[in-house]
C-alpha positions in Angstrom: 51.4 160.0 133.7 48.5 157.6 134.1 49.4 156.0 130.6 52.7 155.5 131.5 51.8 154.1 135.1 48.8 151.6 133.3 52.0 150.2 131.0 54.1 149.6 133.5 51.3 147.7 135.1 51.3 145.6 132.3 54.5 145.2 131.5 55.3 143.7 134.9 51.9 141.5 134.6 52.8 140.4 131.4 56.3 139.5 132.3 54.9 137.7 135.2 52.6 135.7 133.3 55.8 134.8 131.1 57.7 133.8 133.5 55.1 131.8 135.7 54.1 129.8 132.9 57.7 128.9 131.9 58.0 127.5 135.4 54.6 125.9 135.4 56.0 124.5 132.0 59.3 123.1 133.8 57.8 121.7 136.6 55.1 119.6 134.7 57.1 118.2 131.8 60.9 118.3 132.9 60.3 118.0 137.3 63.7 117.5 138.8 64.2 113.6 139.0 65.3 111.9 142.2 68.5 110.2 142.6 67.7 106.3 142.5 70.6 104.9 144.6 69.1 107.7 147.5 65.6 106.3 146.4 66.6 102.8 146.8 68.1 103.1 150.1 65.6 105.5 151.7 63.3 102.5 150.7 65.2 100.2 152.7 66.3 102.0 155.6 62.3 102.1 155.8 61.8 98.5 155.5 59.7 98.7 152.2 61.8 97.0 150.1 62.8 92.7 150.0 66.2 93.7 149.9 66.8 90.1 150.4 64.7 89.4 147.6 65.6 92.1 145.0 69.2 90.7 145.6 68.5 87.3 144.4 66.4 87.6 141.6 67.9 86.9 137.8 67.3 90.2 136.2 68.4 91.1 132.5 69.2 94.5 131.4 66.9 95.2 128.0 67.3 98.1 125.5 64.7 98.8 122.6 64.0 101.8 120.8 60.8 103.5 120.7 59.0 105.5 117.9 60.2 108.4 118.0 64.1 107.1 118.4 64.5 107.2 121.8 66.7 104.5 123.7 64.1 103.2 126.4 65.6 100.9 129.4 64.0 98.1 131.0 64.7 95.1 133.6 63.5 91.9 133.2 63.0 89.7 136.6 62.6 86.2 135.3 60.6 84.1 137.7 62.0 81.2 139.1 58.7 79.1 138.2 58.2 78.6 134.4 55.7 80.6 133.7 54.0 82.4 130.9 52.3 85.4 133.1 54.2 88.7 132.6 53.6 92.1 134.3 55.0 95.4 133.3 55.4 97.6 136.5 55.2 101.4 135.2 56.7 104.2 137.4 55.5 107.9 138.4 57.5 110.9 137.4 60.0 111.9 138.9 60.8 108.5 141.3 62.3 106.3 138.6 62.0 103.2 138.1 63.1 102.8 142.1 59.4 103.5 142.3 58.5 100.1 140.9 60.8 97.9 142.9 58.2 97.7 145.9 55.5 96.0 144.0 58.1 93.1 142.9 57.3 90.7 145.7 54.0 90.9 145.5 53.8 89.7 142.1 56.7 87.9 142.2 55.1 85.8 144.6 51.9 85.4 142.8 53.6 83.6 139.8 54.8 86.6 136.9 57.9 87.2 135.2 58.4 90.7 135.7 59.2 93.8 133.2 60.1 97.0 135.2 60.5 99.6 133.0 62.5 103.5 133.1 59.8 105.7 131.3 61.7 108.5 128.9 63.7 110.8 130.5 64.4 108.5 133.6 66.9 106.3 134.5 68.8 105.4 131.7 65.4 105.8 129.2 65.8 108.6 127.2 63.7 111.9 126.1 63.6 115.5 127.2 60.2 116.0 128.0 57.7 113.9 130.3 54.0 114.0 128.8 51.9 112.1 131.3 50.8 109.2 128.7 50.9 110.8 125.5 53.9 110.1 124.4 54.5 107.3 127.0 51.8 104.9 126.1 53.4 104.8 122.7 57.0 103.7 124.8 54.5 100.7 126.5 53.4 99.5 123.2 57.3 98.7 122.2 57.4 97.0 125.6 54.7 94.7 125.2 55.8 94.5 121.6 59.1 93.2 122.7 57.6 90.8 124.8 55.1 89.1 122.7 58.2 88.8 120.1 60.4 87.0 122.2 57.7 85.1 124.0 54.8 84.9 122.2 51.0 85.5 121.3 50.0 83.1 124.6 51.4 85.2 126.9 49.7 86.0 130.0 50.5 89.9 129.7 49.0 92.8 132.5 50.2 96.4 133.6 50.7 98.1 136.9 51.4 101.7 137.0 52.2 104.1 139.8 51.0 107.7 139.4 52.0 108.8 136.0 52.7 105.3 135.4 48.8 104.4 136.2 47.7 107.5 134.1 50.2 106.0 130.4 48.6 102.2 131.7 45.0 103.7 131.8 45.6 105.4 128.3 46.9 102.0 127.0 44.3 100.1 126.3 43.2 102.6 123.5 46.3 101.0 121.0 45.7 97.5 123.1 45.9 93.9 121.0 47.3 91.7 124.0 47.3 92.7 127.6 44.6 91.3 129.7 44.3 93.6 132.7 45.4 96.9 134.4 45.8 97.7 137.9 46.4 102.0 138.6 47.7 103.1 141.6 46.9 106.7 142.3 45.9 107.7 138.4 45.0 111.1 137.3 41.6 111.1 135.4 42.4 114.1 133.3 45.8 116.1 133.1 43.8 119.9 132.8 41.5 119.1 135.8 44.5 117.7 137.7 46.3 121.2 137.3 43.1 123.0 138.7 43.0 121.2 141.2 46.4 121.1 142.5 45.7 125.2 141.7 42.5 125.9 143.9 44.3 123.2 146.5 47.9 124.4 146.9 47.1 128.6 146.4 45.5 131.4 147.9 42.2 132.1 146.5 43.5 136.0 144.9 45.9 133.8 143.0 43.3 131.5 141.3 42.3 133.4 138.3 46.0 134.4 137.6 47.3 130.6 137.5 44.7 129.7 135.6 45.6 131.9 132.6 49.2 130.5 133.3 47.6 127.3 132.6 46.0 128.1 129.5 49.9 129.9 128.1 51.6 126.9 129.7 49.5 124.5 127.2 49.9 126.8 124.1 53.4 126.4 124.7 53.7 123.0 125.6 52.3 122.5 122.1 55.5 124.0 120.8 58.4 123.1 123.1 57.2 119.6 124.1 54.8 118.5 121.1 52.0 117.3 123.6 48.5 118.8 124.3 47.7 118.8 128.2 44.3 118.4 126.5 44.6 114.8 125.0 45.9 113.6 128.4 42.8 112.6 129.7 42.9 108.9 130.8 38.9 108.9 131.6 37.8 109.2 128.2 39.8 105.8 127.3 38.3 104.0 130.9 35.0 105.0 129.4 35.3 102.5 126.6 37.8 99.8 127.2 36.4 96.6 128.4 39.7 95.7 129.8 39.7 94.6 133.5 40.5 97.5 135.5 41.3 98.1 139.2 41.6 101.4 140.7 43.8 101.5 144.0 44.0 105.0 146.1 45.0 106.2 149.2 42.3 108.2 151.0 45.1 111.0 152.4 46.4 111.7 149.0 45.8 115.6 148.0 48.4 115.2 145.0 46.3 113.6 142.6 43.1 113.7 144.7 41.5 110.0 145.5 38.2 110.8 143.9 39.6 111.1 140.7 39.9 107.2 140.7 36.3 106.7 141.9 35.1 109.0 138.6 36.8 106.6 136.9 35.5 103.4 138.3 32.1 105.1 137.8 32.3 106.0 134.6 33.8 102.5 133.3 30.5 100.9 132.2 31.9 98.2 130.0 34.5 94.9 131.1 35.3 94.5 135.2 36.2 96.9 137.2 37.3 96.8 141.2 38.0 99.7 143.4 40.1 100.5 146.7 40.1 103.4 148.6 42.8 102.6 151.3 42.5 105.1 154.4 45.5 107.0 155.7 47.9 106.5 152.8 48.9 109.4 150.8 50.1 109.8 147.2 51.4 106.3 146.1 52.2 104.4 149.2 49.1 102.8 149.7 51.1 99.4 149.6 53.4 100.7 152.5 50.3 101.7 154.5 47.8 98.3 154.3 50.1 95.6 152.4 47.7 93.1 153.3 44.6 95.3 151.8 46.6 95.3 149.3 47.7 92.3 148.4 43.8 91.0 149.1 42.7 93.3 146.5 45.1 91.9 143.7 43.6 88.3 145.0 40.0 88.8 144.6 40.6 90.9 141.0 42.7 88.0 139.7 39.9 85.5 140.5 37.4 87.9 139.5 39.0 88.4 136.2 40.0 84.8 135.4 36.2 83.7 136.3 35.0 86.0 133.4 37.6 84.5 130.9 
């Protein structure tokens, strides 16, 4: 009776542990996207976006393809100076490239044609599967690829990403030839210690050494479903070489990806300039919305930081 009561046990454990993981799975690499025309005017009924602004820009629809054959969307916003400077503006998961459209006057108004790219499996980018850099830094490359092709090697090429966005930017300069600075808002320093922490942060204590076994069957099959590691997404060990110019922006409120995961970053980025905000009371990625000014005074003082080093 006690052998049949014991298999039970672990039958239901086991089916548990299935069926936790395949969520876990879902909710990392396939999280439900949000509409973008309810995005876009939740954003203005809140007064974020330049409506005005976004209205009367020249934009151009661009299609390319990236490595592994996926049709990737971007908009271009030409400035209405001539100018060679060009920033690619890099969504989290999940928002679409909606998330982006915020950070257009700012560096609209500070001079840069600007690239605002879908990342797979948004918008109307393609792909199954998001994989927090791995594959996506691989999608950026195309972009900046298409960009020195159609406007040359003299460029004046930089990268802002949002969330997942700042964790593919901060992986970037691993493949880098030609951008010149990064700015990432909210990034995750490591995907694995992310997970933990959103664990031991978001569940009751009992459930801790449970979810953390999910974890470990989530990854194993991540490795077959999605063809990504959750182990080689670990944006810290590329900020610990590059010599890129690098500012980390975070809100002090946000418990999503946790704010001190930027400032072991800035600490452990030895080599090239590096700049860090911490900006109180915002949560995950609307630090802008919070201080625009802080903000905006940041991106100053790193440009003339960065251009005095040149």
């Amino acid at each position: 009776m006690l052998f049949y009561i014991i298999f039970i046990v672990f039958i239901i454990f086991m089916l548990s542990l299935y069926f936790t993981s395949n969520y876990l799975l879902s909710l990392v690499t396939s999280r439900k996207l949000h509409n973008e025309e309810e995005s876009l005017k939740k954003l203005a009924n809140k007064k974020i976006l330049n409506m005005n602004l976004l209205k009367s820009l020249d934009k151009e629809d661009i299609f390319i393809t990236s490595k592994d054959s996926l049709n990737l969307h971007g908009v271009l916003v030409k400035n209405s100076q001539k100018t060679d400077k060009f920033i690619i503006l890099i969504h989290g998961v999940s928002i679409g490239y909606v998330g982006s459209l915020k950070y257009i006057e700012s560096f609209y108004n500070r001079g840069f044609n600007i690239l605002i790219i879908s990342q797979r499996r948004h918008g109307k980018s393609e792909g199954k599967y998001s994989t927090y850099g791995y594959y996506e830094k691989y999608d950026l490359d195309c972009w900046v690829e298409y960009l020195i092709n159609r406007f040359g090697k003299q460029i004046y090429l930089g990268m802002h990403g949002e969330s997942m966005g700042a964790g593919t930017v901060l992986q970037y300069p691993a493949l880098n030839k030609y951008v010149k600075f990064i700015i990432a808002d909210c990034g995750y320093s490591d995907m694995i210690t992310l997970i933990k922490f959103e664990i031991k942060h978001d569940f009751p204590k009992y459930l801790h050494a449970f979810l953390l076994l999910v974890l470990k069957l989530s990854r194993i099959r991540a490795l077959y479903k999605a063809k990504f590691d959750f182990s080689k997404v670990s944006p810290i060990k590329v900020v610990e070489k590059t010599e890129l110019p690098i500012l980390f922006i975070h809100g002090k409120e946000d418990y999503f990806v946790p704010w001190h995961m930027s400032v072991d970053m800035y600490e452990k980025k030895l080599h090239g300039y590096r700049q860090l905000l911490l900006v109180d009371k915002a949560e995950h990625a609307n630090s802008i919305e919070v201080n625009k000014k802080l903000y905006e005074e940041a991106i100053d003082t790193f440009f003339k930081e960065i251009q005095c080093k040149e």
